[in-house]
C-alpha angles and dihedrals in degrees: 000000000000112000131171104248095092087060087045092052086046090060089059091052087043082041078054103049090045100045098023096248143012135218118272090230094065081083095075091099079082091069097069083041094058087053098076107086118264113023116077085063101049087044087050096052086037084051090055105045079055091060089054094055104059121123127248127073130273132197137199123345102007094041091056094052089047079057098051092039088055099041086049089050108040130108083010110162114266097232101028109019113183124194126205093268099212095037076055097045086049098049092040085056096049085048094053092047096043085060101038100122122122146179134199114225125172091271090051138267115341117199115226114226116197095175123034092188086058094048092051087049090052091045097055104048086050084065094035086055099045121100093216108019108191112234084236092072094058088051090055086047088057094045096050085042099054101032120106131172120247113173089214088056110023129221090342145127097276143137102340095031088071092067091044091048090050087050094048083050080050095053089037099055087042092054090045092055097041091051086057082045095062100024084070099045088048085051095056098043 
């Protein structure tokens, strides 16, 4: 079913191009979006083949778990995409423990991410895994997704955010069709 929060998503890229960056929390459109069944899950799992498919090279550790994630998360359907649940489970856990360094500072423990590829990935299987993932977690993912560091700007959605945004619109506009798409033949059946 078509909706507006891809055109409202295409403002903040337009709100980006015009002031240079916009604030994180203005995705939380996505939020009312993810209520609907059967899309967080399938943008989580779309989040995280991205993340596979970013350029640069990557060696040990972390390069072998690029290879499994995107052996885990290639040729998925587009609409319901379904993952092997306990090759998921497995990878999710070698994710969380690749990445499992901490340090306390005066405001708590802060997690040290070495990769942030890796982290997205992490982070989308463990929506992909839930039972009942809450739309504010894929608001979170895009988020997380979208988000670059400008020191003029800080931590925003700046430069680079406006093409991600664009590719989540993109997704967005592909999943809505596609829902139309199947709503009908489930109709006529």
């Amino acid at each position: 079913m078509r909706t507006t929060a891809p055109e409202k998503l295409l403002k903040i890229a337009d709100d980006i191009s015009e002031t240079g960056s916009a604030n994180l929390t203005r995705l939380t459109v996505l939020k009312k979006w993810f209520q609907t069944p059967g899309r967080l899950q399938p943008f989580a799992i779309w989040v995280a083949d991205r993340a596979t498919s970013r350029k640069g090279k990557t060696k040990g550790e972390a390069g072998k778990l690029f290879r499994e994630a995107r052996a885990l998360l290639t040729d998925l359907d587009r609409v319901e995409p379904t993952i092997n649940p306990e090759a998921a489970e497995l990878l999710h856990a070698k994710l969380v423990a690749y990445q499992d360094d901490y340090r306390t500072d005066r405001w708590g423990r802060i997690r040290i991410v070495d990769n942030w590829q890796l982290l997205l990935i992490e982070k989308g299987l463990t929506i992909a895994l839930s039972r009942r993932p809450h739309p504010a977690e894929g608001y979170k993912l895009a988020a997380d997704y979208c988000q670059h560091y400008d020191p003029k700007y800080g931590n925003a959605l700046n430069g680079p955010s406006s093409t991600k945004i664009h590719e989540i619109v993109r997704w967005m506009f592909t999943h809505e069709a596609l829902e139309e798409e199947t709503g009908e033949e489930s109709l006529e059946r």
